[in-house]
Every structure is written in C-alpha cells, then in structure tokens.
N, C-alpha and C positions, 0 to 999 in steps of 0.2 A: 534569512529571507527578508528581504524589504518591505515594510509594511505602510499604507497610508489608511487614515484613520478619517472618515467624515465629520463633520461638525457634529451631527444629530448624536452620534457616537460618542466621540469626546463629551459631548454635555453630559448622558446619560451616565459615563462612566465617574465623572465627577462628582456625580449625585452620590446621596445615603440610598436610594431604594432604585435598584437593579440585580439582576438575575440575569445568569450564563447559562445560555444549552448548547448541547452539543449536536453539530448535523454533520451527517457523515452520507457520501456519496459514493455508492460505487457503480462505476460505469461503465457497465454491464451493456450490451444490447438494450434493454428493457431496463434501464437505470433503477437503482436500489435505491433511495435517499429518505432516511431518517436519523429522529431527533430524538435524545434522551428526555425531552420534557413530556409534561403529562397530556399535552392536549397537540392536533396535526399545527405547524406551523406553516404561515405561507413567506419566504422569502426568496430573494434572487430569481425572482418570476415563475418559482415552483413551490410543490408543496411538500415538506419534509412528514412524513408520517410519523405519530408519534408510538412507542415501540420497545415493551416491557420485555422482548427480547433483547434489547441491546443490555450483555451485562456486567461488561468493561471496555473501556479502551482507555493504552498504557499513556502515560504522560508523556509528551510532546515538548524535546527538549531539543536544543540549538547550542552549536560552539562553535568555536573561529579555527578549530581542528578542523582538519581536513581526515573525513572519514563516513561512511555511510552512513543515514541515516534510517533507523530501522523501526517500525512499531507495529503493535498486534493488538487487534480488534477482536471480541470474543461476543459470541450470540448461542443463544441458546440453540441446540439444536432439536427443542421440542417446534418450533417452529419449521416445519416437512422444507419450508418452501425457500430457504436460506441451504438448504441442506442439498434439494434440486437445482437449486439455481449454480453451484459448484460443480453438483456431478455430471450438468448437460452443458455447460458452456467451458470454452477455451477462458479457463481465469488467468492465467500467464498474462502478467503485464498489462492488465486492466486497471486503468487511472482509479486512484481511491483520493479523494479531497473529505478535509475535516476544517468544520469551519469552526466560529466560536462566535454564536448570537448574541448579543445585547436584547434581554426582554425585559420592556415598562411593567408595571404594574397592573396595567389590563390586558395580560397574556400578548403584548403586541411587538414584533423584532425593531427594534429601535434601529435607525442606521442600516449602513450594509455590513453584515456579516462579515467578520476577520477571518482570513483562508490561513489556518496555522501550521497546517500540513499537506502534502500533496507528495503521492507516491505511487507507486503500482504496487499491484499483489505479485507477490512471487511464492506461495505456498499457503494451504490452509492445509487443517487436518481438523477428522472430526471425533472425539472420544465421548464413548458409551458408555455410563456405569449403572446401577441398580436406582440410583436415585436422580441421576439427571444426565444430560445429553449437549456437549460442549462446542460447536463450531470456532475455532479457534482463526484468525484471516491473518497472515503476516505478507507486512509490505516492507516495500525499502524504497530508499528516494531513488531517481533516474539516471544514479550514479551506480547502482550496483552491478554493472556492467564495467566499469571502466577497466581493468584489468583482466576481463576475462579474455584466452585467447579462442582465436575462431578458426574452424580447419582443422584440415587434419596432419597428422603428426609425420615426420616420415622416419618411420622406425621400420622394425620387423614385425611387432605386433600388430601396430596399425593395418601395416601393409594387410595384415593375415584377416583379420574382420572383413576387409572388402574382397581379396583375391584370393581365397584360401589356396596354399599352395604353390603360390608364387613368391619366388626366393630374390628377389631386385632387393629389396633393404635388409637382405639378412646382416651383410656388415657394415650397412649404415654408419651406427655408431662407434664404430674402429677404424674405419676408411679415413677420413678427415678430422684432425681431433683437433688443427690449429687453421684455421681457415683465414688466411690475412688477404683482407677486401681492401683493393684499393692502393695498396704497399706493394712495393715492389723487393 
C-alpha cells in the first residue's frame, strides 16, 4: 500500500524520543475507535478512546504476493459492549482501519497518523472460559472476495434446495460433458 509521510511526521520519526499507538476503527453504524495508549487521543478530527480492553492485534504485514490479506483483533469480552455491538448489528463487511500514531512527549499525535491497514470484518467469535472472556474480530483486505463464485449452481442438488422435486437437472451433469462454444 502506498504510503506518504508528512514532514511533522518524518521530523518526529527521526528523533530519539517518540512513541507508537495504535488506533483501530471499526465502522460500525455508531463507529468504534480506539487506541492502545494510556490516555483518549484526539486525531483525524476524532477522538480515539483509550481501552485496556484492546488485548492484541496480529502484526500487520505486506508482500509483493499476490494473496489475501488477513488479520485478527482480539478484545476482552469482559467489556458486555464489544460483545453487543457484534450480536445486534450486521458485522459482514464492515470497514476496519488501523492506523499507527506518532506521539511527542507531552502525550500529543505528532503529524497525521499512518493508515497501515484497511480491511473488512468477515468473522468474529467470542470464547468463554472460567478465567476470562475472549472477543476474537477477523478481517481480510477487499480482496477476499475475488474468486468467490456468485449464483447458483445448476446441478440436481441445487435444483432440489429451491424446487424440491423437480427433476430438470437430474442429468445435468451427464448430458453435456464437452460443450465447444464458438467451434464449429
């Protein structure tokens, strides 16, 4: 992913004294956005809340492969409201962005935040054990789509899900086995 860098940013980075947080957005109806540092941050004209339930997210890696890109965000699920916000809204395909802050030394986001990841959710689950409570949020980039097929199939099976009973594709798959389009 292409990235440009502001000057204020570049200065900061070349410095001895700077510090990385992370802010993660999910875009949600009611957008979710928080930051693993200790105190709320305000950047990109919002405020990232700061959020001792965030308590991983997997390392954010890039290659010149061609292949989906996939990462997983994990939140406590002693926090009820990370847990409803899953069980009452459509999560399928809801934009997730992870940025990566630049903070000065008086708690302040230097520059504009670097956008290192951007993907949708396509799955969370949430595990229960005797001593803690897991929200686990898996995304993948806007490619995890590209091979899927869409529709429906025409076979006999197929057929039978929607028409029980109707025998039109029972020899589908025997009737035509070399189909030459185009040739004569």
């Amino acid at each position: 992913m292409a990235r440009s860098l502001d000057a204020a940013t570049i200065t900061a980075l070349a410095s001895d004294s700077f510090n990385l947080a992370t802010l993660i957005k999910l875009d949600f109806p009611s957008p979710l956005r928080f930051t693993d540092w200790d105190r709320d941050l305000a950047a990109l004209s919002v405020t990232w809340t700061s959020s001792s339930h965030l308590l991983e997210v997997a390392d954010v890696s890039e290659s010149a492969d061609l292949k989906v890109g996939s990462l997983n965000i994990t939140l406590s699920g002693v926090e009820q409201s990370y847990i409803s916000v899953f069980l009452n809204n459509d999560y399928i395909d809801v934009p997730v962005d992870i940025y990566r802050a630049v903070i000065d030394s008086s708690d302040a986001v230097v520059g504009t935040p670097i956008l290192v990841y951007s993907g949708l959710i396509t799955n969370f689950t949430i595990e229960d054990t005797e001593t803690e409570s897991r929200v686990t949020v898996e995304t993948a980039s806007h490619w995890k789509d590209f091979e899927k097929k869409n529709g429906r199939q025409t076979n006999h099976n197929t057929q039978q899900l929607y028409f029980s009973g109707d025998e039109g594709f029972e020899y589908a798959a025997s009737t035509i086995k070399d189909l030459k389009w185009g040739r004569k």
